[in-house]
N, C-alpha and C positions, 0 to 999 in steps of 0.2 A: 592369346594364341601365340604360339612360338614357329623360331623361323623356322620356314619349308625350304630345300635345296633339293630335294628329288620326288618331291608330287607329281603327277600325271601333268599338272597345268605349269609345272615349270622349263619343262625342253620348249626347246623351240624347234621348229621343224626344218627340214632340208631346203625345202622350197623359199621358208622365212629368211634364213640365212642365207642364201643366196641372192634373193632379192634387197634384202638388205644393204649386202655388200655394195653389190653394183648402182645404188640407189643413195649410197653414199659418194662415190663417186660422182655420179650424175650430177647430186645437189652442190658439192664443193665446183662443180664446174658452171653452174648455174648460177650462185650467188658466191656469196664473201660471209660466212658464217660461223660465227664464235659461240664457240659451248663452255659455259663455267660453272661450274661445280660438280663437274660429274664425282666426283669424290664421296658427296653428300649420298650418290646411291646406295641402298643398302645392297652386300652380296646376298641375302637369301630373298624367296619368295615370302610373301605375304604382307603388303604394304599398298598403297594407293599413293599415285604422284597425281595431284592436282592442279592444273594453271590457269591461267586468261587465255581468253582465245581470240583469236582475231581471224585467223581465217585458216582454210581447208588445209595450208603446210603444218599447221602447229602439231597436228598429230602424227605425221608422218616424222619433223623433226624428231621429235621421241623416238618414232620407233627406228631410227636410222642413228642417233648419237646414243641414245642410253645401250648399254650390253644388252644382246639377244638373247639371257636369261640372267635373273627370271623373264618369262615372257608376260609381256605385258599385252591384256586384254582392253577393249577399248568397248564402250557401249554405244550401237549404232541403231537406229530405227530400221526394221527388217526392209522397209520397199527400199531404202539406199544402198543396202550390200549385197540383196536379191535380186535387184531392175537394174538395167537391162541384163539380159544373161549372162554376158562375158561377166559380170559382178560376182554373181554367187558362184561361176567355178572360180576367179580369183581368190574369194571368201573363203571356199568349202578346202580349197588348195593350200594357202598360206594361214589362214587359220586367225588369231588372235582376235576377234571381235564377237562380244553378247550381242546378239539379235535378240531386241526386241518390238511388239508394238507399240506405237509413237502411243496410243491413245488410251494405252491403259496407265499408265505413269509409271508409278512404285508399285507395280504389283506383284503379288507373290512368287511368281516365276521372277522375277527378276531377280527377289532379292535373293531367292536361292541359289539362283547363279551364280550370283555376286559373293551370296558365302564360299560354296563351292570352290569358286575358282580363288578364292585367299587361302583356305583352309589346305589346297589344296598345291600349295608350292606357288602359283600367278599372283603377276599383281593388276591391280584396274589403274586404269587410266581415266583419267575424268576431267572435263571443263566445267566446274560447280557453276559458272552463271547461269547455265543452263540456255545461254544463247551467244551469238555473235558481239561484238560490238560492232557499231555503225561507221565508229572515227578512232583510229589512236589516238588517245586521249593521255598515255601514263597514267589512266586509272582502270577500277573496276567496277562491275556491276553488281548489283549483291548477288551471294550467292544462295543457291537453292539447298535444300534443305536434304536433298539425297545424299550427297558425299558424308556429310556429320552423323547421318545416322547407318551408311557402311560402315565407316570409321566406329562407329558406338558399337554396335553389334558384334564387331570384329576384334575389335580391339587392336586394329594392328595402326603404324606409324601413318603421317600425312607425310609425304616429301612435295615440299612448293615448288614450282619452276614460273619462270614469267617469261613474256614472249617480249621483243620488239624488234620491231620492221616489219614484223611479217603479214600485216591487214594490205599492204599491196606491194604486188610483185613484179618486177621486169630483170632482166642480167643484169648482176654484177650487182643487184640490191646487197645493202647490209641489214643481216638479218643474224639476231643474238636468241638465245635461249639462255638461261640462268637459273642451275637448279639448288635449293636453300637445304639448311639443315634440315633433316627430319623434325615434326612433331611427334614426342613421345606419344605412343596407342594408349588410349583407356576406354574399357570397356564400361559399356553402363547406358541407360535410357536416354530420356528425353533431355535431361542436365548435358548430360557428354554430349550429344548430339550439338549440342547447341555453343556449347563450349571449344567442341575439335570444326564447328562451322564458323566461328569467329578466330580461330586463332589460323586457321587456314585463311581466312580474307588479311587479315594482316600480315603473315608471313608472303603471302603473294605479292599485295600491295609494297612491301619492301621492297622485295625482287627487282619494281620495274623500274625501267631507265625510258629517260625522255625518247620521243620519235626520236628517228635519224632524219637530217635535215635533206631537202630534195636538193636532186641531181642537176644542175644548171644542162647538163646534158640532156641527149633524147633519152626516154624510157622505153628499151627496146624491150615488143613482146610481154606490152605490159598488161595492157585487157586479156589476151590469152593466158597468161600466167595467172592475175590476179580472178580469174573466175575457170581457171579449169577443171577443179573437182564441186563447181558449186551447181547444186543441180537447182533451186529454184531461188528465183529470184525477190524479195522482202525487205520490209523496212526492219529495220533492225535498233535498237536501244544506246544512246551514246550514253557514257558513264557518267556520273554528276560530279 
């Protein structure tokens, strides 16, 4: 697939860019937050950046240090961007998110989407573990087997990024993001698939840098930060 610069999914909207804006500001006043490699982003649409996830800022980082196009689409299960209301007019307003059902998996609306929205100038956003981690650990979980086979299908680039500090949060946390060179796209079945899902777990695995070490300080506003967008509460998988 070749690169998209003016598809339907690649503007970003009025309302994105505005909140954006102000939502960068917000976070640099919030925390201490170093972004590296944005270099590594590709200027067209149709690509997928994949990272570890630690918690509810990871993806909001993204969408407030990467460029506001291409626009990056994120996939969310529908009761979380739908419930409560103020959600879905946010949602339906600033836009960027595949809804889907948590309980159908990889199903074929999704993956149409997911073409759709490549083919079509956007890129996806994704946490391949396909869950939380429990602890910063500087490692990962495995990952699941949907991003490799977008990537296959699509054939378009993996870009890694890796998170750390950001599994808990109070002011003045240091919290880095670190985005890696693209993996070149190849198209093709269940080999590719399997292939752009290992070379993305090791390209991420690079990425990461030890925790930062705690603050001999108080942690101000750290329970409210560190669970504000978390809507239910679960054990969750520490990496081996």
């Amino acid at each position: 697939m070749g690169a998209v610069h003016n598809g339907k999914f690649y503007k970003a909207s009025l309302p994105f860019k505005a909140l954006r804006f102000f939502g960068r500001i917000l976070f640099r006043l919030m925390f201490r937050i170093k972004v590296e490699g944005r270099h590594n982003l590709p200027r067209e649409g149709g690509y997928i950046i994949a990272g570890n996830h630690l918690s509810w800022i990871d993806s909001f980082l993204i969408l407030a240090f990467c460029p506001s196009e291409p626009r990056i689409f994120f996939i969310a299960a529908r009761e979380e961007v739908y419930f409560p209301r103020w959600r879905r007019i946010f949602t339906e307003k600033v836009g960027g998110v595949i809804a889907i059902d948590r309980d159908k998996g990889l199903s074929r609306e999704l993956i149409e989407k997911v073409r759709e929205t490549l083919e079509d100038g956007g890129a996806l956003g994704i946490f391949p573990e396909g869950d939380v981690s429990a602890i910063e650990t500087g490692r990962i979980l495995p990952l699941k087997r949907g991003m490799g086979m977008f990537a296959g299908m699509s054939g378009v680039p993996i870009v890694p990024v890796a998170f750390s500090g950001t599994k808990e949060l109070w002011l003045g946390k240091h919290l880095r993001m670190t985005i890696g060179v693209p993996i070149p796209g190849e198209k093709g079945g269940k080999d590719i698939t399997n292939k752009q899902t290992e070379a993305a777990a090791k390209a991420i695995a690079a990425l990461l840098t030890p925790p930062p070490p705690l603050p001999k300080g108080p942690k101000i506003l750290h329970k409210f930060l560190t669970k504000l967008f978390t809507q239910e509460e679960k054990e969750h998988p520490i990496p081996d």
